[in-house]
C-alpha positions as CSV (number, residue, x, y, z in Angstrom):
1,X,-51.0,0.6,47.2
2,X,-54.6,1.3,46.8
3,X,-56.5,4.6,47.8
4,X,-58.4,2.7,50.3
5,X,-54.8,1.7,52.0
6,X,-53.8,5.2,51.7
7,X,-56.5,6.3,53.7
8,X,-55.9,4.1,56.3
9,X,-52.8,5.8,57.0
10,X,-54.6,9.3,58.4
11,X,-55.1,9.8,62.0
12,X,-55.5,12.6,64.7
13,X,-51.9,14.4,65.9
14,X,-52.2,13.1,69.7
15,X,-51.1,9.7,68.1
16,X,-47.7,11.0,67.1
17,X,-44.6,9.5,69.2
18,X,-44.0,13.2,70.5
19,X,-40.9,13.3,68.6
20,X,-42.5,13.1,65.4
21,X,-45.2,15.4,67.1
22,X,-42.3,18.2,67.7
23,X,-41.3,17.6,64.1
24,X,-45.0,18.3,62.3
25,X,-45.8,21.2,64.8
26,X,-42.6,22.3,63.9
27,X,-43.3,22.2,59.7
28,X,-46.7,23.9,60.7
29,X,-44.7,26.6,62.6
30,X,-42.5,27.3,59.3
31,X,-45.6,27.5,57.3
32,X,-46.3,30.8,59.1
33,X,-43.4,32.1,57.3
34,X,-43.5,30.7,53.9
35,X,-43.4,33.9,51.0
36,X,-46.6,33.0,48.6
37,X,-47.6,36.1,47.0
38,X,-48.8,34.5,44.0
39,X,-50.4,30.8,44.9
40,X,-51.5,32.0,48.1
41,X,-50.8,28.5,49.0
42,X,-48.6,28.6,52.5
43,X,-45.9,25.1,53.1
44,X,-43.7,24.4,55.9
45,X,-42.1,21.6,56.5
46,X,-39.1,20.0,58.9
47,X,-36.5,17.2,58.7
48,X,-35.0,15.5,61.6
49,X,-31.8,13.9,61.3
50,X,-30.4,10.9,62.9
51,X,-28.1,13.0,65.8
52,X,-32.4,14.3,66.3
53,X,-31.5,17.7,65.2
54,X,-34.5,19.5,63.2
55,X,-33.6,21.7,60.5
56,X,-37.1,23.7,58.6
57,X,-37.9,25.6,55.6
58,X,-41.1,27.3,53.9
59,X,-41.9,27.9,50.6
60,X,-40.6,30.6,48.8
61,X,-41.8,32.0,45.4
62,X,-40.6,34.0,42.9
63,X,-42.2,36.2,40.3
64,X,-40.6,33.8,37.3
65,X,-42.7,31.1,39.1
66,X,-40.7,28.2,38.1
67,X,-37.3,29.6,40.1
68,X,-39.3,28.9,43.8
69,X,-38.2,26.8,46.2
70,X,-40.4,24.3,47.9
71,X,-40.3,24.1,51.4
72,X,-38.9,20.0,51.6
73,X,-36.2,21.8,49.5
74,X,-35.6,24.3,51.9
75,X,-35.3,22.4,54.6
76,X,-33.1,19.8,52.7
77,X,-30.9,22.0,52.2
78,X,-30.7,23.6,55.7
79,X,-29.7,20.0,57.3
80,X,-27.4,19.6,54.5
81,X,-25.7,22.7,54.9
82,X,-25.5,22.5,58.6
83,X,-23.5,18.9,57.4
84,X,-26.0,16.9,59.0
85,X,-27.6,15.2,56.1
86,X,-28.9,11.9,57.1
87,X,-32.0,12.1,57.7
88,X,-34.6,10.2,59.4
89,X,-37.8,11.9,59.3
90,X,-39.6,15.2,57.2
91,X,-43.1,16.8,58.3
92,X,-44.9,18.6,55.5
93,X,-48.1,21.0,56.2
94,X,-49.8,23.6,53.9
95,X,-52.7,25.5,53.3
96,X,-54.3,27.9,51.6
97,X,-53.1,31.7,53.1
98,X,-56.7,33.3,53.1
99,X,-58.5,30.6,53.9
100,X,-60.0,27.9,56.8
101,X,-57.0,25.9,57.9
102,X,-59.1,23.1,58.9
103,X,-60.4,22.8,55.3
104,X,-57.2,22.0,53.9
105,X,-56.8,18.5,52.6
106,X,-54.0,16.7,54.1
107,X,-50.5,18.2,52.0
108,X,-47.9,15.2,50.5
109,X,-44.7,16.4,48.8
110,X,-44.6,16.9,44.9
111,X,-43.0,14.8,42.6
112,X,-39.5,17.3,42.6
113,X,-39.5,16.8,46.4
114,X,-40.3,13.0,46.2
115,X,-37.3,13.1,44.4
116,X,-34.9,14.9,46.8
117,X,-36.1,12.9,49.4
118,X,-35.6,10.0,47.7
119,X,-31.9,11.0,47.4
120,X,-31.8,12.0,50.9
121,X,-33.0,8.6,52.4
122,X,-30.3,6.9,50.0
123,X,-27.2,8.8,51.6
124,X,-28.9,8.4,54.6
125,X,-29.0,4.9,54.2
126,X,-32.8,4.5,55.5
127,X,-36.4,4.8,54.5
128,X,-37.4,8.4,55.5
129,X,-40.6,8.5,57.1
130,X,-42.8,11.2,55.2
131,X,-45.3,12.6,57.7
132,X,-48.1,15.0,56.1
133,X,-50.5,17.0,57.6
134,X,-53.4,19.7,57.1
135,X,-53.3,23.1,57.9
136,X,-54.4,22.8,61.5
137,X,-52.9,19.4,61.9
138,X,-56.5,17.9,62.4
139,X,-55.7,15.1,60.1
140,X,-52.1,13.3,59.7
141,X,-50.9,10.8,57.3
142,X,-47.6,9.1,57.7
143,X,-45.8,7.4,54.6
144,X,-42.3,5.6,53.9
145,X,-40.4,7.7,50.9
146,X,-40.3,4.1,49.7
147,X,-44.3,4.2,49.2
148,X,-45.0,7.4,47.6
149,X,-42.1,6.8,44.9
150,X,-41.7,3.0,44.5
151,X,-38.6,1.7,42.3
152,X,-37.1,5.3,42.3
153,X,-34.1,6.9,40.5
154,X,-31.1,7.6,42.6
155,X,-27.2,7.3,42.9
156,X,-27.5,4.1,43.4
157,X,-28.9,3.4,40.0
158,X,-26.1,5.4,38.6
159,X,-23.5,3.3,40.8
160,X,-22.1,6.0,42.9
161,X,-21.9,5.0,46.4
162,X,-22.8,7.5,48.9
């Protein structure tokens, strides 16, 4: 998909289905709580499962840098520990923690969270539809998993049916 297409994906939060509207305001919510101390660099984000429960997370650093936890991850993890893992739908938002939310650029999911939500949308048995926003939710871009990691790696490539 070209960056031209890409673009053509962002538009204004009033034209949200309000249940993916409750989902992103609910990411940007968790965002207020995210533990940066060291990026400065504040993520929430939510997923919505298919029985339309919401489960969030922010991020959460660490000193060791590379042992924080992404807030996708967190909120991964909260639907799968509340044993509701198939999931539908997850809202990302960040932005910088000392500065102009409506500056931020819009936030996507990193290559590690691509990843899990790959996996996710395999046992869920469904595209998972990757809605991102910017700090003040002034500009929304809404992505299949499938489209920001074509041809990925899952169980299914390893044969394990889930």
């Amino acid at each position: 998909m070209t960056t031209a297409k890409l673009a053509d994906r962002s538009f204004a939060l009033g034209k949200l289905n309000a249940k993916d509207r409750a989902l992103i305001e609910t990411a940007a919510a968790s965002a207020r709580n995210a533990y940066a101390p060291y990026s400065k660099f504040a993520v929430g984000s939510a997923v919505r499962t298919k029985s339309g429960r919401i489960y969030s997370g922010a991020n959460l650093e660490n000193a060791s840098y590379g042992v924080g936890m992404c807030a996708e991850v967190a909120a991964i993890t909260s639907a799968n520990s509340a044993g509701d893992f198939n999931i539908e739908a997850i809202a990302v938002v960040g932005y910088p923690m000392n500065g102009d939310r409506s500056a931020s650029a819009v936030v996507t999911p990193c290559g590690r969270c691509r990843q899990m939500i790959l996996e996710a949308s395999q046992v869920a048995d469904t595209d998972i539809r990757v809605i991102c926003g910017n700090g003040d939710l002034s500009e929304v871009r809404v992505y299949m998993i499938s489209q920001l990691l074509p041809d990925g790696f899952g169980p299914k490539n390893l044969g394990i049916k889930v």
